[in-house]
C-alpha positions in Angstrom: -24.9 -20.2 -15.6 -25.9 -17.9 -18.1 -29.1 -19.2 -20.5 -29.0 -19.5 -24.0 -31.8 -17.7 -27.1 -32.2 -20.1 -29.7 -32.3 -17.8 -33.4 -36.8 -18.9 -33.1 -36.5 -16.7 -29.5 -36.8 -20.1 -28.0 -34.6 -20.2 -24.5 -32.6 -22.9 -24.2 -30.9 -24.5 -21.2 -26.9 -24.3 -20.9 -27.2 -28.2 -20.5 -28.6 -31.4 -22.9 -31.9 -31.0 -22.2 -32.1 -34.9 -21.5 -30.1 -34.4 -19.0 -32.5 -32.3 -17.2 -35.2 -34.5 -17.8 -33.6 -37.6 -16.6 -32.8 -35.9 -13.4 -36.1 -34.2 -12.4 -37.6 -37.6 -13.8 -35.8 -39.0 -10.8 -37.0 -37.2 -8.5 -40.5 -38.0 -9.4 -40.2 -41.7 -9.8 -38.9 -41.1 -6.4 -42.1 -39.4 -5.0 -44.7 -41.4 -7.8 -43.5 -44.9 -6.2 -44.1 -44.0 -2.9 -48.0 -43.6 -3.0 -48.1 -47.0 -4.1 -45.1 -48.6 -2.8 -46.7 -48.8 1.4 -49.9 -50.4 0.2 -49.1 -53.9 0.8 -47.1 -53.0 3.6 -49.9 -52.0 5.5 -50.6 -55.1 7.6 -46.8 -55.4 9.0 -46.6 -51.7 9.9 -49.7 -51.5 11.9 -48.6 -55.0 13.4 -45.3 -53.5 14.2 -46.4 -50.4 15.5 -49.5 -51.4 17.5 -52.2 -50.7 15.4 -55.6 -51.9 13.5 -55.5 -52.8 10.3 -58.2 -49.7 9.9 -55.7 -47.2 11.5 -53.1 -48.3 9.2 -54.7 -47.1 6.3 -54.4 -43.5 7.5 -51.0 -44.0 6.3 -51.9 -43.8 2.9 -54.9 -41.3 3.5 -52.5 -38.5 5.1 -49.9 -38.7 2.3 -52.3 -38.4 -0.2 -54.6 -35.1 1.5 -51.0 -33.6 2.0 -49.8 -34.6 -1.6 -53.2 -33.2 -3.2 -52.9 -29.6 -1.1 -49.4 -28.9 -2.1 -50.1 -30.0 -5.9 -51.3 -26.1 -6.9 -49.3 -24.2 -4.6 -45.8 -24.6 -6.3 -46.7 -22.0 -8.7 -46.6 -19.5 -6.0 -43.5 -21.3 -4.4 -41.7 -20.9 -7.3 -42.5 -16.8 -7.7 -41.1 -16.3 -4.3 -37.9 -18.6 -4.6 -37.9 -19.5 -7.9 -38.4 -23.1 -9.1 -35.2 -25.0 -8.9 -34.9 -23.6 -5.1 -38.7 -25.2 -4.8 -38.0 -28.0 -6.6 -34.9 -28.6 -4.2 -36.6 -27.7 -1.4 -39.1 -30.5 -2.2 -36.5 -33.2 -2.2 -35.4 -32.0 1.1 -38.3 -32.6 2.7 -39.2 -35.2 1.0 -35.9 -37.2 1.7 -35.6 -36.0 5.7 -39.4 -37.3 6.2 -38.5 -40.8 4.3 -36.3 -41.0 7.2 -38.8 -39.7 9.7 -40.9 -42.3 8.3 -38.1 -45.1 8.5 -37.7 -44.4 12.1 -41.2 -43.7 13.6 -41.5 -45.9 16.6 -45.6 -44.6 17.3 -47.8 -44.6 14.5 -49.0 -41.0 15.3 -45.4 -39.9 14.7 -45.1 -41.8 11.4 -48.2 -40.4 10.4 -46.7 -37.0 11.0 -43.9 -37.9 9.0 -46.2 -39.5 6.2 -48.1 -35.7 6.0 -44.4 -33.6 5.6 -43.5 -36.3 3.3 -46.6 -35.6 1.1 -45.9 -31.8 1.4 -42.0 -32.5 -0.2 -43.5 -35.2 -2.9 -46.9 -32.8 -3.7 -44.4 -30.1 -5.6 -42.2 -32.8 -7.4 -44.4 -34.0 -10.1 -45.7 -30.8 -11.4 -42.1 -29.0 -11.0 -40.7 -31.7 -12.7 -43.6 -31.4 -15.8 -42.9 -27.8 -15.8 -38.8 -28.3 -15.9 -39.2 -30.4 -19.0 -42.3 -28.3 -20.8 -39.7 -25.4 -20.6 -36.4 -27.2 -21.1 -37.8 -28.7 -24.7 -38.6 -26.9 -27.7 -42.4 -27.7 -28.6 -41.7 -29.7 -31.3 -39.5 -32.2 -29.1 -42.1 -31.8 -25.8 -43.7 -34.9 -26.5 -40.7 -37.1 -26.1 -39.4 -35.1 -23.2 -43.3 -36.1 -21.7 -42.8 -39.4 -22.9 -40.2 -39.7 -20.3 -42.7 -38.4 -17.7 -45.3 -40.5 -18.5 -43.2 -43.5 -18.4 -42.2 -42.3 -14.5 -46.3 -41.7 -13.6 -47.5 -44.9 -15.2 -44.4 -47.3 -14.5 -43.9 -46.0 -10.9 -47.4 -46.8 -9.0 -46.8 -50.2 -11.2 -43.9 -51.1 -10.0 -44.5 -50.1 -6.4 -46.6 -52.9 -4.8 -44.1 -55.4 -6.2 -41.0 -53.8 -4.7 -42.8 -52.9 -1.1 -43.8 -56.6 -1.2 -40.5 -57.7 -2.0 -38.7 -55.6 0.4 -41.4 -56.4 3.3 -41.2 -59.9 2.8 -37.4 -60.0 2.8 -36.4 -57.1 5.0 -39.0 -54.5 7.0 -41.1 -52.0 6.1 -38.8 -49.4 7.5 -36.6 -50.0 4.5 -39.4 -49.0 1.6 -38.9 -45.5 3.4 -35.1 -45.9 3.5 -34.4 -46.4 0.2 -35.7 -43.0 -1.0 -32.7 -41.5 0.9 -29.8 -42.2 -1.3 -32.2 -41.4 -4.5 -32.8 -38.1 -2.4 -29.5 -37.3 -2.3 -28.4 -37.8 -5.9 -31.1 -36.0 -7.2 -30.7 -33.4 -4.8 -27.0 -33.2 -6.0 -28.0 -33.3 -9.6 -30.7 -30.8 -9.6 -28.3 -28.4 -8.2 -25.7 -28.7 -10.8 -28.1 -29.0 -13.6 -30.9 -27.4 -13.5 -31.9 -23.8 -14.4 -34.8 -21.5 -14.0 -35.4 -19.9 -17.4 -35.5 -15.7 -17.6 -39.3 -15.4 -17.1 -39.4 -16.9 -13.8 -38.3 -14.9 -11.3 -37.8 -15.0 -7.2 -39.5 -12.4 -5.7 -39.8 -12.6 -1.6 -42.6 -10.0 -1.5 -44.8 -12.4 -2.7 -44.5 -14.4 0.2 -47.7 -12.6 1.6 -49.8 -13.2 -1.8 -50.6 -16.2 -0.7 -54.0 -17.0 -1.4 -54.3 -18.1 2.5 -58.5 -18.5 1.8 -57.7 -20.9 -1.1 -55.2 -23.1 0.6 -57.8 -23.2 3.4 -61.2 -24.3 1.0 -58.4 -26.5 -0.9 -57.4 -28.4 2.3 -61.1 -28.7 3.6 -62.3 -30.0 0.3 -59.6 -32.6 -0.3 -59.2 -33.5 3.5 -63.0 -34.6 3.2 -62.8 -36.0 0.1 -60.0 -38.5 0.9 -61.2 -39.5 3.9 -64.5 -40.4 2.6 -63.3 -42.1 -0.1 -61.0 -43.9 1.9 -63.8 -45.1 4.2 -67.1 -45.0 2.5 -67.1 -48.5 2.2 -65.9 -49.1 5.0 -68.6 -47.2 7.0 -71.4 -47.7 4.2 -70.8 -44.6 2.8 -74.1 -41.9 3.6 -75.5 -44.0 6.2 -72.4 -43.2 8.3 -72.2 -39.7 9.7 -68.8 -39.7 9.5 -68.9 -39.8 5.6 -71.7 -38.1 5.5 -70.0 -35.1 7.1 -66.8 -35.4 4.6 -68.9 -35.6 1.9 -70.6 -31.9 2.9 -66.8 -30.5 3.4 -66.0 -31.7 0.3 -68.7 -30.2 -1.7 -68.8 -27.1 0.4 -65.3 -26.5 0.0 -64.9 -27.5 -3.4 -67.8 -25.2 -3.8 -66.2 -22.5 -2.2 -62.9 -23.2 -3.7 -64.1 -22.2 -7.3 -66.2 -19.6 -6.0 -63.4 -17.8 -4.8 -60.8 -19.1 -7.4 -62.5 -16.8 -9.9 -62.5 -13.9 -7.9 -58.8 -14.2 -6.0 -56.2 -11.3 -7.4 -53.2 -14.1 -6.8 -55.3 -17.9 -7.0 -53.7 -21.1 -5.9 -54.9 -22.2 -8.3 -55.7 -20.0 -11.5 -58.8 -21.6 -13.0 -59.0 -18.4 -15.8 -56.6 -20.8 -17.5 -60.2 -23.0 -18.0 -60.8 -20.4 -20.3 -58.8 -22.2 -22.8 -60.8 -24.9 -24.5 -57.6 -27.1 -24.7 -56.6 -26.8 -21.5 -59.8 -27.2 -20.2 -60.5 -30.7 -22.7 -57.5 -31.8 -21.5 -58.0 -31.4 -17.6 -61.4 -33.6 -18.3 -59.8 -35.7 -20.6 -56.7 -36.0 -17.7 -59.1 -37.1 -14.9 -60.6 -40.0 -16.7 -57.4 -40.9 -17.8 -55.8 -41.0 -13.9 -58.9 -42.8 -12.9 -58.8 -45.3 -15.5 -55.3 -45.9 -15.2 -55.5 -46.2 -11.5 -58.5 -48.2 -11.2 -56.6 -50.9 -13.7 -53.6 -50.7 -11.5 -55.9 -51.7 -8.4 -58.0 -53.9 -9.8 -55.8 -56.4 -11.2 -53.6 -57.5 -8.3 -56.4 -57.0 -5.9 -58.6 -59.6 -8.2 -55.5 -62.2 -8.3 -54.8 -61.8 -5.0 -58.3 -62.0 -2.9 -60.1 -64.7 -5.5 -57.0 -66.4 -7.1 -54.6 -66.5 -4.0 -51.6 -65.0 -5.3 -49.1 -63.8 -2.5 -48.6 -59.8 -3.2 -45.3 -60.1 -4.6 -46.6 -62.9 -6.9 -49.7 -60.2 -8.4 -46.6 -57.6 -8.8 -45.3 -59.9 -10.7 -48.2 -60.3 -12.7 -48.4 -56.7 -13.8 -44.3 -56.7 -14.8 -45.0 -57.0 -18.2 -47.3 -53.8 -18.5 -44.1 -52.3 -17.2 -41.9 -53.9 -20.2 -44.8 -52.8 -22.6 -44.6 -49.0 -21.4 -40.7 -48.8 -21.7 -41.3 -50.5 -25.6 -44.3 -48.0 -26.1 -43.7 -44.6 -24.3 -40.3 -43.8 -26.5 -42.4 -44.3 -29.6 -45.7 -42.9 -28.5 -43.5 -39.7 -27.7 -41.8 -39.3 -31.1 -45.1 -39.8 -32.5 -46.5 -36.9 -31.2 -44.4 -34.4 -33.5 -45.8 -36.4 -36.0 -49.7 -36.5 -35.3 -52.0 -33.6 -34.0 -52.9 -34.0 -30.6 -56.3 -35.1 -30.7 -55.7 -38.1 -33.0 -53.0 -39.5 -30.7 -55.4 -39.2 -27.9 -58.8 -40.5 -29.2 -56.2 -43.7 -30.5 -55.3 -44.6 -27.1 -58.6 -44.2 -25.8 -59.8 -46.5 -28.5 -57.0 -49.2 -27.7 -58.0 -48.6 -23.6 -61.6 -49.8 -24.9 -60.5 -52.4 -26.8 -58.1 -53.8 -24.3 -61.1 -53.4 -21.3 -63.7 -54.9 -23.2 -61.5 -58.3 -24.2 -60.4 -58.0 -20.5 -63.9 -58.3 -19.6 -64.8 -61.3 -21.6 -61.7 -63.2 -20.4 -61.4 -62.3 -16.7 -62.3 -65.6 -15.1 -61.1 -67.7 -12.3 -59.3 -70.0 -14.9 -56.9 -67.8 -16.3 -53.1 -68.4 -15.6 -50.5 -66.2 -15.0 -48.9 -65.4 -18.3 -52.6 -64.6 -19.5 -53.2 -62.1 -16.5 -49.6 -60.8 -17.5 -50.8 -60.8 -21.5 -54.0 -58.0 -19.9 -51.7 -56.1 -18.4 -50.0 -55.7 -21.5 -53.1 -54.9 -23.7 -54.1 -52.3 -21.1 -50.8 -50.6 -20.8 -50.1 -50.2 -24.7 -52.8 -47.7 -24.8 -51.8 -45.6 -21.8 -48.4 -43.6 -24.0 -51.1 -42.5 -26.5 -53.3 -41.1 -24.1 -51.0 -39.7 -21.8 -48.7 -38.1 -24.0 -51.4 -36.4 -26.3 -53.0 -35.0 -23.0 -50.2 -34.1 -21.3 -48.9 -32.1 -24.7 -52.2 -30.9 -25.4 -52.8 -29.0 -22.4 -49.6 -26.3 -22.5 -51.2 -25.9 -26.5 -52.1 -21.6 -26.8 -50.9 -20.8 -23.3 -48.3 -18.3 -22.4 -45.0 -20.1 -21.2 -44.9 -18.1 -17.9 -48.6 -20.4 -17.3 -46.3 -23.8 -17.3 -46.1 -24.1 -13.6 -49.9 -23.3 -13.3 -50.9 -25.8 -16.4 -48.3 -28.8 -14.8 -49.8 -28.2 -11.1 -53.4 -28.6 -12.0 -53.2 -31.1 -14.4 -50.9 -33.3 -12.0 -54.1 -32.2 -9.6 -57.1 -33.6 -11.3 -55.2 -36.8 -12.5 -54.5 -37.5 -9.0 -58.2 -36.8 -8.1 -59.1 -38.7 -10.4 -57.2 -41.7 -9.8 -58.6 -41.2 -5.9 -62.2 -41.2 -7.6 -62.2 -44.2 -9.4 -60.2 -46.2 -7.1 -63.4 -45.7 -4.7 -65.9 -46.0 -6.9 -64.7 -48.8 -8.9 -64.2 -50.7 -5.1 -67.7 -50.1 -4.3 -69.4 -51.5 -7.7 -67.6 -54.1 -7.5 -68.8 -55.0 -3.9 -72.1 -54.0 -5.1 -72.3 -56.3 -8.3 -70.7 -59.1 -6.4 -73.8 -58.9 -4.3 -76.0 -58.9 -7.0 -74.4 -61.6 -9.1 -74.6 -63.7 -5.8 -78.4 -63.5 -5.0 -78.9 -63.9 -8.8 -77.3 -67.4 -8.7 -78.4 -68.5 -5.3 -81.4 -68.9 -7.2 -79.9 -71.6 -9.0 -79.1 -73.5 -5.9 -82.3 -75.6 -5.8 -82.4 -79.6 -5.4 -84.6 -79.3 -8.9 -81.6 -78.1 -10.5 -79.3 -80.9 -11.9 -76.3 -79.4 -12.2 -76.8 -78.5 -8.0 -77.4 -81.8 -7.0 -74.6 -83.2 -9.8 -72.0 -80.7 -7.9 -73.3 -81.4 -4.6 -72.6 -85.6 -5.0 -69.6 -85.8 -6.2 -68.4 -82.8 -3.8 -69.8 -85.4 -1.0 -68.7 -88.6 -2.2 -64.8 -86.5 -2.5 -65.1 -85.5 1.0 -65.6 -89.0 2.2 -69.2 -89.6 2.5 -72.3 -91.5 0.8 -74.4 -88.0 1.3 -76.2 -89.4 4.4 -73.9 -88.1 7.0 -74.0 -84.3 7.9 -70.7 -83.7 8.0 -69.3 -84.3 4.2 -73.1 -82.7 3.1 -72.1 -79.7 4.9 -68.9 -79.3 3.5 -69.9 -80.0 0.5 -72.3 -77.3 0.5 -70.0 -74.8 2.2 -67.8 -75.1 -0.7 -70.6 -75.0 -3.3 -71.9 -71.9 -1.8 -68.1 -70.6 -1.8 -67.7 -71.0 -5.4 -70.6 -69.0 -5.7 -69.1 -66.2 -4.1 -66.0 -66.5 -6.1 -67.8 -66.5 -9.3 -69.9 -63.4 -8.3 -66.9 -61.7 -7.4 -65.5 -62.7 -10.7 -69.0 -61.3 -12.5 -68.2 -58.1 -10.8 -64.8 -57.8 -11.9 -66.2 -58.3 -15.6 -68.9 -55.9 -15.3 -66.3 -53.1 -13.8 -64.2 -53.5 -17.1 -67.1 -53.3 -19.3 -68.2 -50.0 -17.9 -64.5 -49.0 -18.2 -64.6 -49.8 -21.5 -67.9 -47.6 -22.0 -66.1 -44.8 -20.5 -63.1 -44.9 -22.7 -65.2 -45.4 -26.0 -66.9 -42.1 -24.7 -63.2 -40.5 -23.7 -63.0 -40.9 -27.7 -65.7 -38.5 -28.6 -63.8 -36.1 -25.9 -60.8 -36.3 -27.6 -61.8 -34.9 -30.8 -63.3 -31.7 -29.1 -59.8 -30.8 -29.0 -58.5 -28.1 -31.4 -56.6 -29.6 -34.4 -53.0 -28.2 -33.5 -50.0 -28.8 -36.1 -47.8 -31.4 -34.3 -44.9 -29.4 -32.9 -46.2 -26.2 -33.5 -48.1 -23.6 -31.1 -51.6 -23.2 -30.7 -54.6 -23.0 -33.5 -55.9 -19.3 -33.7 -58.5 -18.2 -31.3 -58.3 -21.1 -29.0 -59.7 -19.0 -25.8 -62.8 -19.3 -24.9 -64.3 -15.5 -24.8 
């Protein structure tokens, strides 16, 4: 297919541009749902296969190191076979290991299967954001990312309510199966659709430009970086040596990483691009907003399910109506962008994420039903098209278009890093303040304390007792003293969104660092950094 020059010197694609972006979109709602989609399927699968409950969580962890290596390298993939080959190449391997996975009968060989399939899903997000930055014309990028946004917010939504569905009603093997026929269509699609545009360009002899050293301090860093935020808690963080010694190859490697990053003649990753005060805004801006988003996305079902005793399929449910809320939102939150600069649409989402966390943490209580947990969900995902959008836009703002594979791959790097941070950290306060909360009212379990002793009768007198026998005493205490823990679990819950909601007021300030762009339009003047 030969590609078309707009009369502004704008390439254009030989096919509706939607139609590209609906099918690369496919793709990546594909790969998004599956690093949330396994989560509650963790328990059956290491059932199934033999396994603790602890080794089944390295099915998650080796999808995600793999997924996080790959993220910067398709920029060089795509120089020595071009980006549609990469981008079909990813599928492939993506939809062969899904199989892999479906069929694994050890868990060593579906953990194999779980790392290829992370190395075929690590190139489809940023491909796909770099397809659809270069299929648009900038003024109609926003509503092209609006589309991408709703794929990277909706997906890792979405996907602990349909592996909890299909686990419950099938087997796990079939959340891997039903990537295959997706596979296949978007494999068929992307072939007949999309294009590379003139200044990309396959060249095999840079198959040995490689920045080998990169990939190498890349892998180290985020192997140990996973792994100890997968287990910190787990292993109480620096007092095991274990996560003591992934914390030094993260910091060594990431060390190293930059070090060399600066320095390489062909980076993995090219951080001169940081030069840019956009770009570089943006990629902070980017990994708060993947951490907020995915500490949200955690938190919720894992509050309803462990203190309110929703099943996991019930919790999904719960967070169905952020999804309704995003497909309202994101169409309009994308057209608005060619109507607002940049930095207004962002520091107006971060002001609705504060709003929404801090009436979250006022009404996050034990009481709540399910159409109010489902009304939070909503508040919190109204802000995310704003954000998302703005950020996403923002960062390709001033850089040359031959940058687009660079710009997608990092930014799709730190949000996942940053979604990886906060789902850790935000775990671990809240196991901290739970204990805190708890020894704080403990001290309100005295026999001089009316309400105690008014909780512990009639506790007694429902399990059957006049108070003098030990056994309805016990129990009534027992249950006292488990309310307790319920309510400091509750407190901790509260105090996470309040810091959330700190963060985000702070995100606001951020936001208007960024350069005051004309919606639509290219960059302001003299936006590098020098």
């Amino acid at each position: 297919m030969a590609a078309e020059v707009s009369s502004s010197g704008q390439w254009k694609p030989d096919v509706n541009p939607w139609l590209i972006a609906a099918t690369v979109a496919l793709a990546a709602f594909m790969e998004v749902l599956d690093t949330s989609i396994a989560n509650v399927a963790l328990p059956h699968i290491a059932g199934d296969l033999g396994a603790s409950t602890s080794q089944g969580t390295w099915v998650l962890t080796s999808y995600l190191v793999s997924n996080a290596i790959i993220l910067p390298v398709g920029a060089w993939a795509s120089s020595v076979i071009g980006r549609k080959n990469f981008f079909l190449l990813c599928i492939t391997i993506f939809t062969a290991a899904s199989f892999l996975c479906g069929i694994a009968p050890t868990l060593p060989i579906l953990l194999l299967a779980r790392v290829l399939q992370g190395i075929g899903g690590g190139g489809l997000q940023p491909m796909a954001q770099a397809i659809m930055a270069d299929s648009f014309e900038p003024k109609k990028r926003g509503q092209a990312f609006a589309l991408y946004g709703l794929v990277a917010v909706l997906a890792p939504s979405l996907g602990p309510t349909i592996g909890g569905w299909i686990t419950d009603n099938y087997s796990w093997r079939w959340i891997f199966y039903i990537n295959l026929p997706v596979g296949i269509l978007a494999f068929f699609l992307v072939s007949r659709l999309v294009q590379d545009p003139p200044w990309i360009k396959a060249d095999r002899s840079n198959l040995r430009k490689l920045d080998y050293i990169g990939l190498g301090l890349l892998t180290v860093a985020m192997a140990g970086m996973q792994i100890m935020l997968d287990k910190g808690e787990e292993n109480d963080w620096f007092a095991s040596n274990l996560i003591l010694t992934c914390g030094l190859l993260f910091v060594a490697g990431m060390a190293g990483l930059i070090w060399w990053q600066w320095r390489a003649k062909n980076p993995i990753m090219n951080l001169r691009l940081f030069k840019y005060k956009n770009f570089a805004i943006c990629c902070l801006l980017m990994i708060l907003v993947g951490g907020v988003l995915n500490a949200a996305t955690v938190l919720e079902p894992q509050f309803l399910q462990q203190l309110m005793g929703y099943t996991a399929t019930r919790a999904g449910e719960a967070l169905a109506g952020g999804g309704v809320a995003l497909l309202v939102v994101m169409p309009l939150a994308g057209v608005a962008t060619g109507k607002f600069p940049a930095r207004n649409m962002a520091a107006f989402g971060f002001a609705c994420f504060a709003g929404a966390f801090y009436y979250t943490s006022t009404h996050f209580t034990l009481t709540m039903t399910f159409g109010f947990a489902s009304w939070l969900r909503i508040l919190q995902m109204f802000a995310i098209p704003f954000a998302f959008i703005a950020i996403t836009n923002a960062a390709y703002v001033g850089l040359p278009k031959e940058a687009s594979n660079q710009v997608s791959g990092i930014i799709n790097f730190v949000r996942n890093v940053g979604g990886s941070i906060f789902i850790a950290a935000t775990g671990a306060i809240v196991t901290n303040r739970s204990l805190f909360h708890q020894a704080h009212l403990q001290e309100y379990m005295q026999p001089g304390n009316p309400a105690f002793v008014s909780r512990i009768n009639a506790l007694t007198a429902y399990f059957g007792g006049s108070g003098k026998g030990p056994g309805p005493g016990l129990m009534a205490r027992a249950e006292v003293y488990q309310e307790l823990n319920q309510q400091a679990a509750a407190m901790a819950y509260q105090d996470i969104y309040r810091l959330l909601c700190w963060m985000a007021i702070g995100m606001i300030a951020c936001a208007f660092i960024l350069s005051k762009n004309k919606p639509g339009e290219g960059a302001p003047k003299g936006e590098a950094m020098h």
